[in-house]
N, C-alpha and C positions, 0 to 999 in steps of 0.2 A: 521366024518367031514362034511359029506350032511347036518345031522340035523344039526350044527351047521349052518356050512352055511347058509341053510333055517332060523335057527330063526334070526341070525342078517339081513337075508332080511328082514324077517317081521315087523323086530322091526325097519328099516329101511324106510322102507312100513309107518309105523305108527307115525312116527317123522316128518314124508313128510305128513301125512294125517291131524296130527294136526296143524302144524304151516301154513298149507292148508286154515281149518276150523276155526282160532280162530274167525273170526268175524260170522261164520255162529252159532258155536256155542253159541256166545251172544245170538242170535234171536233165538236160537232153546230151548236154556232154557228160556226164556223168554215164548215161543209162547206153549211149551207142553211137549220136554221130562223131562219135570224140572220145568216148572218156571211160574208164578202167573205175569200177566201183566194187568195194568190199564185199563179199560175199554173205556178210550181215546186214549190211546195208541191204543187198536187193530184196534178201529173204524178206526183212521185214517191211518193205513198201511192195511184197508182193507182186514185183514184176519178174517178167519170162525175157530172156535173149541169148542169143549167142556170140560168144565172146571169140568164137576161131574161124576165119572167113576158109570157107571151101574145105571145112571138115569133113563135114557131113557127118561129123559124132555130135548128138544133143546131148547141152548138159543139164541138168537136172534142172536149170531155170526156164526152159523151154516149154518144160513137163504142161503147163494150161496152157499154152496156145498147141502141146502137141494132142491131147484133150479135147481142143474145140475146133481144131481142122481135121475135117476127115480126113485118112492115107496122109497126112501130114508128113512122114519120110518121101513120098512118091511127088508131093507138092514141092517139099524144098526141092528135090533133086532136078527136078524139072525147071524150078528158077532159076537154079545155078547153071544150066545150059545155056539158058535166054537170056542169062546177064554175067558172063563167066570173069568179069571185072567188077561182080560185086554188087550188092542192091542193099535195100534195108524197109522194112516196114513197120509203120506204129498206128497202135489202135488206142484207139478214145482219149485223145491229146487234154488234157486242161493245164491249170497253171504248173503243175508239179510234175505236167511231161504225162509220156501216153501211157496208159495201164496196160498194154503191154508191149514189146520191142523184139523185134528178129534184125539183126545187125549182119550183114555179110561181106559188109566192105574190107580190103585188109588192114589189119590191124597199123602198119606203119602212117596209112592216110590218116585214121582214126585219132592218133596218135598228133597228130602235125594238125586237125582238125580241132582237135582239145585246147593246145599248145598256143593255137593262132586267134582262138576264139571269132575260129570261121562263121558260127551259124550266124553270128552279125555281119549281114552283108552278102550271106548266101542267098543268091537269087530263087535257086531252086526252092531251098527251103521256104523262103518268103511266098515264092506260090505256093506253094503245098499248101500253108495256113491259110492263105488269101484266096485261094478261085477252087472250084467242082471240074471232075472232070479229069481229061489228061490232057500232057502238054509234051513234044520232045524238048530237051533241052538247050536245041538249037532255035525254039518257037520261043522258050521264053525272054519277053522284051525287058524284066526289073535291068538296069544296071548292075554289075558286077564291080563296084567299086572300090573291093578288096583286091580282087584278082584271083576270086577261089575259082574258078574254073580255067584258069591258066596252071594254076598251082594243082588243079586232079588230076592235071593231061598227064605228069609226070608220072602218076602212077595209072597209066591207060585209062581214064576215066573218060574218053575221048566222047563218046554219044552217051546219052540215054533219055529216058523217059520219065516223067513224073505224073503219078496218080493221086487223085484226093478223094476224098467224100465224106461229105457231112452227114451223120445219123445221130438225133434227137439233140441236138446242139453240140457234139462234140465231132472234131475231126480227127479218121483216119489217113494213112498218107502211105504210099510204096511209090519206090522210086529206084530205077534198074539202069546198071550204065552198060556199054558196052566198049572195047578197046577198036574197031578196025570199020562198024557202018551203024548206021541210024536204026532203028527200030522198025519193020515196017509195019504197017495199018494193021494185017491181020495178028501180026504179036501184041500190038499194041491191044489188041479187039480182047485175044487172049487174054492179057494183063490182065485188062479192066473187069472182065467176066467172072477171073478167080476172085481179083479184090473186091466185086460187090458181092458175092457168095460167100468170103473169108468177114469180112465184115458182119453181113446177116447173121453168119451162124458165133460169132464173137460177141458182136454187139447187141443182138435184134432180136434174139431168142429165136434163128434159124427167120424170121417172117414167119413163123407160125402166127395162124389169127386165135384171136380167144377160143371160137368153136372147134379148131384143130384138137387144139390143149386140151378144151372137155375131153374130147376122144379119150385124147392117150392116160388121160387119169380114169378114167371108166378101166383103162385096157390093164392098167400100172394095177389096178386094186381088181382086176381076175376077172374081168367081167368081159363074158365073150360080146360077138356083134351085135346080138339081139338082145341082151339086156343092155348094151349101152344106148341103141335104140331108142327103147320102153323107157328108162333113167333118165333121157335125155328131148323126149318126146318128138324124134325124129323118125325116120324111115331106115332102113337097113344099108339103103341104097346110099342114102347120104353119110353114116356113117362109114362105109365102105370107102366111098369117095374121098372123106374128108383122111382117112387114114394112108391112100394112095398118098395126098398130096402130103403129106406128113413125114412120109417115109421119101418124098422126092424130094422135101426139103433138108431133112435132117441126113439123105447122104446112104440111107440106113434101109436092107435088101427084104426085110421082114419089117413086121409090126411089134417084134419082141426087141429085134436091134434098137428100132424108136424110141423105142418105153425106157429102153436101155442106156442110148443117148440122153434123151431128153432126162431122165433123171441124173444122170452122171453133170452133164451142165447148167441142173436147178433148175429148170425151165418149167417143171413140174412143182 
């Protein structure tokens, strides 16, 4: 009687999740887990992805999330080792889909994913919106009541992992398969590492705190240590400090790189 019980929650769970999602779903096949969208179209709702799994050529929609991840060539390259059957990530999910998208699955799944209007029913996807955290995709218990992950096997989507996190009400998600074993703990540690770092500096304005910011706008308008000091009615010392952790946040090997980033991504 539990099991029972349990699956008609789930299934419960997932009737609530789609008649949730039907418009997020539009944009989400449209923008990458599924779907081919006009090149005016992305331009003007201003979203980033890529349209060719395992290029590793960005195309000019990339261009702000290549912007707002440091070594951003050296990070994709790096995924696509860890997930050499394909991953996909999206940042700051609401109803009209995430404001931005990196897609690396191949295009023929994509394709069959659009077609079949998989993301109703995709368990994976269902957690990504629903729990924090990771999951392998062998952990996750939703039902598969479509049969989408019988139908990825064919194109090796055999293991993978799924990441989420919520920052300031909206959800990001990365989710990495692999064709031949499971993920283990330390990749998965990986994973999770870059995506709350990729987040912060996407979503979060790096976690710089307010008194960071003062700095680097003292630092942005020419003012050395000891007048942001004096300016700011602090110590030298703190100013110093608060610039180390600014430049460990932002990625960036100087306090000019800083000033440099953080104005490039408005944060300033």
């Amino acid at each position: 009687m539990s099991r029972l019980n349990s699956a008609v929650a789930s299934l419960g769970s997932l009737i609530l999740f789609t008649i949730r999602s039907s418009v997020c779903w539009h944009r989400l096949t449209e923008w990458g887990w599924g779907g081919r969208m006009s090149r005016e179209k992305r331009e003007s709702c201003l979203f980033s992805m890529s349209e060719k799994a395992y290029s590793g050529v960005l195309l000019p929609e990339t261009a702000m999330l290549h912007d707002l991840i440091p070594n951003f060539d050296d990070e994709i390259a790096q995924m696509h080792v860890l997930a050499p059957t394909g991953w996909i990530m999206g940042f700051n999910l609401t109803y009209r889909g995430p404001e931005h998208l990196f897609n690396a699955y191949p295009d023929a799944w994509r394709a069959i994913y659009e077609d079949r209007n998989y993301f109703f029913g995709d368990p994976i996807a269902m957690w990504t919106m629903t729990h924090d955290g990771a999951a392998r995709w062998s952990e996750v218990r939703i039902p598969d009541l479509r049969g989408v992950m019988q139908a990825a096997r064919k194109f090796r989507l055999n293991h993978g992992v799924a990441i989420s996190r919520k920052v300031a009400g909206k959800r990001s998600f990365l989710t990495l398969s692999h064709p031949d074993r499971e993920f283990t703990d330390e990749e998965i540690a990986l994973c999770r590492a870059k995506f709350q770092l990729w987040t912060d500096l996407v979503l979060n304005r790096a976690a710089l705190t307010p008194a960071e910011l003062d700095v680097l706008r003292c630092f942005r308008d020419g003012l050395g240590q000891a007048d942001t000091a004096t300016l700011l009615s602090i110590a030298e010392s703190t100013v110093k400090q608060r610039a180390i952790k600014a430049c460990s946040k932002l990625g960036a090997k100087s306090r000019t790189q800083a000033v440099a980033i953080a104005v490039a991504r408005n944060y300033l």
